[in-house]
Legacy VTK file of the C-alpha trace (Angstrom):
# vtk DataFile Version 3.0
C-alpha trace
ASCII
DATASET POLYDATA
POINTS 226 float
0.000 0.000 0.000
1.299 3.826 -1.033
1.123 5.405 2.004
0.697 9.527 1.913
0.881 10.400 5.630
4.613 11.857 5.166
4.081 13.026 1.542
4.416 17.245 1.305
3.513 18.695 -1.944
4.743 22.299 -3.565
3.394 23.881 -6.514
5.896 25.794 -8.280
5.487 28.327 -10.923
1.952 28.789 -11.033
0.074 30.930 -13.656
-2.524 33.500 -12.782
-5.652 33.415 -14.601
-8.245 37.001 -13.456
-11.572 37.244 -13.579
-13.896 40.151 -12.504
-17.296 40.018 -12.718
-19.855 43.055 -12.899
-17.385 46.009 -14.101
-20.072 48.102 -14.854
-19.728 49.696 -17.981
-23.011 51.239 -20.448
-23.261 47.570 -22.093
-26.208 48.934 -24.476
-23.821 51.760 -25.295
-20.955 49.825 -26.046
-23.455 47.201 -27.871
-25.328 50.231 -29.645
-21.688 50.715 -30.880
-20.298 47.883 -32.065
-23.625 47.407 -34.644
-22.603 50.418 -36.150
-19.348 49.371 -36.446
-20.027 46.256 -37.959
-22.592 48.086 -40.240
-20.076 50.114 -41.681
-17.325 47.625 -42.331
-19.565 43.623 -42.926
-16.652 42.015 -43.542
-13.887 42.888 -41.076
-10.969 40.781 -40.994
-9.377 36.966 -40.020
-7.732 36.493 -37.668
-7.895 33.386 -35.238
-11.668 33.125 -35.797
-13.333 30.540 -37.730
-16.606 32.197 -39.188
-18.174 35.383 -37.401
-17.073 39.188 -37.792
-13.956 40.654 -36.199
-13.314 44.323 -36.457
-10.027 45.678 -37.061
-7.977 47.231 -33.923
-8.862 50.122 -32.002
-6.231 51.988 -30.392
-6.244 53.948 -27.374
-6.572 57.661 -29.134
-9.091 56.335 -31.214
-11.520 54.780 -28.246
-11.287 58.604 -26.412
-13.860 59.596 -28.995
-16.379 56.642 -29.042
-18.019 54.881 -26.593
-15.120 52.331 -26.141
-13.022 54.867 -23.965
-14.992 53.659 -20.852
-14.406 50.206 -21.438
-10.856 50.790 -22.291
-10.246 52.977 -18.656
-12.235 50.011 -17.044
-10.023 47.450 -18.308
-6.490 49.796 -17.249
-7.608 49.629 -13.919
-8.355 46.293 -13.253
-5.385 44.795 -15.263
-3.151 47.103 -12.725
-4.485 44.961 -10.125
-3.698 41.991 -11.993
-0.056 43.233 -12.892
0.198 44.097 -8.827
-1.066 40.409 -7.848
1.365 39.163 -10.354
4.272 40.969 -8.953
5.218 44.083 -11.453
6.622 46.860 -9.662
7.411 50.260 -10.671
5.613 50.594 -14.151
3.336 51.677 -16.187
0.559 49.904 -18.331
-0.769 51.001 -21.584
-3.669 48.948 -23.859
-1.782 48.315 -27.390
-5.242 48.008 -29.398
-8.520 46.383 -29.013
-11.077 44.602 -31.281
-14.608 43.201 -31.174
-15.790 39.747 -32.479
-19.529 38.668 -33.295
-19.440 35.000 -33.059
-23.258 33.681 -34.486
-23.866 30.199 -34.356
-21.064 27.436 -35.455
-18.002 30.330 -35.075
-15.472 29.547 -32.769
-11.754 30.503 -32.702
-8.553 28.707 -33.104
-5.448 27.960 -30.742
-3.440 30.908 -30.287
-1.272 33.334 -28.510
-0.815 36.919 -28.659
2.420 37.842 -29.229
4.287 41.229 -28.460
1.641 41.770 -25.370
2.283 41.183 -21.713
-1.345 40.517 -20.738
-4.011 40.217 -22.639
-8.238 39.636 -22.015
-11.501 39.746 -22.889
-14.670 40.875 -22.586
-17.694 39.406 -22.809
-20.737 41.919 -23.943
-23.637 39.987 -24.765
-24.485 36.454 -24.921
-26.882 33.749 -26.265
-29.043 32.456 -23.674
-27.332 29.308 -23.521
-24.847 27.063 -25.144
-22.473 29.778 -26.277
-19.031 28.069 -25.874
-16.101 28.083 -23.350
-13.044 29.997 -23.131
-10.609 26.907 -22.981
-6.720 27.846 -21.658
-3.961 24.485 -22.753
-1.632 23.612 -21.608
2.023 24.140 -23.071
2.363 20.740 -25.764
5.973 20.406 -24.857
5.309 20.337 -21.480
2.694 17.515 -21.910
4.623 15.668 -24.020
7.870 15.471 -21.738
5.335 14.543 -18.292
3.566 11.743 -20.689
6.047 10.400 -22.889
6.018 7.295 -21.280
2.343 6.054 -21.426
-0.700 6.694 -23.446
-3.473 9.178 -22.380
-5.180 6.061 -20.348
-2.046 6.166 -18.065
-3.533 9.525 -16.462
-5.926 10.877 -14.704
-7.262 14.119 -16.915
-9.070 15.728 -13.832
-6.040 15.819 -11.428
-5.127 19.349 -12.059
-1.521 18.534 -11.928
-2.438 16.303 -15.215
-5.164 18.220 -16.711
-3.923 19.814 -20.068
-7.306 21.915 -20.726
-9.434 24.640 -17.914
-12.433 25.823 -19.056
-13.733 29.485 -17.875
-17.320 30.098 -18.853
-18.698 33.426 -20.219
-21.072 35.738 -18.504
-21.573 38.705 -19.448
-19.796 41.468 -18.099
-17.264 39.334 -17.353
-13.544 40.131 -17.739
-10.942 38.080 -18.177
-7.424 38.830 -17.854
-4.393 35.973 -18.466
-0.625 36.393 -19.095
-0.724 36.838 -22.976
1.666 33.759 -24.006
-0.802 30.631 -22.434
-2.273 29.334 -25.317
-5.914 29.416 -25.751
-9.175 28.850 -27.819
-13.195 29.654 -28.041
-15.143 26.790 -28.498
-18.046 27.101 -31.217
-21.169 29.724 -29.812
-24.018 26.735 -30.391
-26.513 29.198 -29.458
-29.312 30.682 -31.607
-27.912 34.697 -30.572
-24.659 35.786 -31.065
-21.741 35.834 -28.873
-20.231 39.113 -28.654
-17.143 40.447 -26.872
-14.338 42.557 -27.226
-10.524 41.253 -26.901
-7.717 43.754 -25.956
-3.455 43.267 -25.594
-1.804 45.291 -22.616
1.865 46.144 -22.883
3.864 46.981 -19.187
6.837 49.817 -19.074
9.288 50.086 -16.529
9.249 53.017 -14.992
13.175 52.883 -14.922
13.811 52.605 -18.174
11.724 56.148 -18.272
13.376 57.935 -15.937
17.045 57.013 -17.546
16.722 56.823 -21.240
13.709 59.621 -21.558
11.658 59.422 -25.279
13.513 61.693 -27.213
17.168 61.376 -26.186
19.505 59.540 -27.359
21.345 56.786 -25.861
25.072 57.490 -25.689
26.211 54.374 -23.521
26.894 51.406 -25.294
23.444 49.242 -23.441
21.147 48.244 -25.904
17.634 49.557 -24.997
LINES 1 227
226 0 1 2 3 4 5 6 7 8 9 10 11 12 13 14 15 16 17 18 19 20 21 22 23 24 25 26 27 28 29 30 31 32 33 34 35 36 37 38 39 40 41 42 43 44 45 46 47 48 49 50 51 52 53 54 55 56 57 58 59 60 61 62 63 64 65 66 67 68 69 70 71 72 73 74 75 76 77 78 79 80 81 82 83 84 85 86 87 88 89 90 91 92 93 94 95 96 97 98 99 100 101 102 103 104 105 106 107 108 109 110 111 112 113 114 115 116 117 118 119 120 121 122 123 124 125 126 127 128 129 130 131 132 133 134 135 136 137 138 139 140 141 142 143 144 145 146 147 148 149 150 151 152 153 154 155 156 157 158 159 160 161 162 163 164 165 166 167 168 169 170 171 172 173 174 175 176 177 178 179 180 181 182 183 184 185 186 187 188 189 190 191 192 193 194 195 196 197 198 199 200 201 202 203 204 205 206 207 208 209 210 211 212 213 214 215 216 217 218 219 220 221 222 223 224 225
């Protein structure tokens, strides 16, 4: 028999995942907006979606004059507390662009990243009444491979969360959600009769350091590479 009575276990290296529910932005506002949007350009772009509409990015400058520069302000403040919990210190956060997907019925998007970003998130604006699809974080592959290259997937048990390579977070709306922006991730298809909407953003971190010795503008006469 395996006894446990002297086994101690440590978890090292975990990775955050944020969630804040109820951030209390104009929703019909923001929704009012992103129809006209989507009126004025149908066919947006690809990107990691699989059917539905994706706008192209909105930058911060840009959202001061529409209805998006709440959102935007909402999602700065909250993803300092994130960057806090997760340890930054002495920096400054600014939103690199932001974007809006309509998922209708069978849409979904594909694994991905989102490179050049520190955090990333989204939002979720409106939903079907049911059966919309799950946000779904993976695992790192090479990571899975090396733990179970000795066995077959029978050889472990998937809801261990040592073991698991998937977790799930389900949409509500007016939910945020805020992850480091290199975990790999996917939307399962919106199976739903309404349409899934939300808006996705990319946060990029400063160091206040850097600011204070190489100020925008001058040049760097040292030999560091900044």
């Amino acid at each position: 028999m395996r006894s446990k009575r002297l086994l101690k276990r440590n978890d090292l290296f975990p990775t955050p995942i944020w969630t804040i529910d109820q951030c209390g932005v104009d929703k019909n506002k923001i929704l009012d907006f992103v129809n006209v949007v989507k009126e004025e350009d149908p066919r947006g772009r690809e990107s990691s979606n699989i059917g539905g509409w994706q706008s192209w990015d909105f930058t911060p400058p840009v959202m001061k004059e529409n209805p998006l520069g709440e959102l935007h302000d909402n999602i700065i403040r909250h993803t300092y507390a994130c960057a806090d919990d997760f340890g930054f210190q002495h920096y400054t956060l600014s939103m690199l662009n932001l974007w809006i997907n309509i998922n209708l019925k069978g849409d979904s998007n594909v694994s991905h990243t989102h490179p050049g970003a520190i955090l990333s998130g989204v939002y979720y604006l409106s939903l079907p009444d049911c059966c919309y699809g799950n946000f779904t974080f993976q695992r790192n592959p090479v990571d899975q491979h090396l733990r179970e290259s000795w066995g077959c997937s029978d050889n472990f048990n998937r809801s261990n969360e040592l073991v698991a390579d998937e977790y799930d977070i389900y949409p509500e709306e007016d939910r945020l959600i805020i992850f480091p922006s290199w975990l790999t991730h996917r939307v399962s298809p919106n199976v739903g009769e309404g349409a899934r909407v939300s808006i996705s953003f990319n946060i990029t971190a400063h160091s206040n350091f850097y600011h204070e010795i190489y100020p925008k503008g001058r040049d760097n006469r040292t030999k560091l590479s900044i």
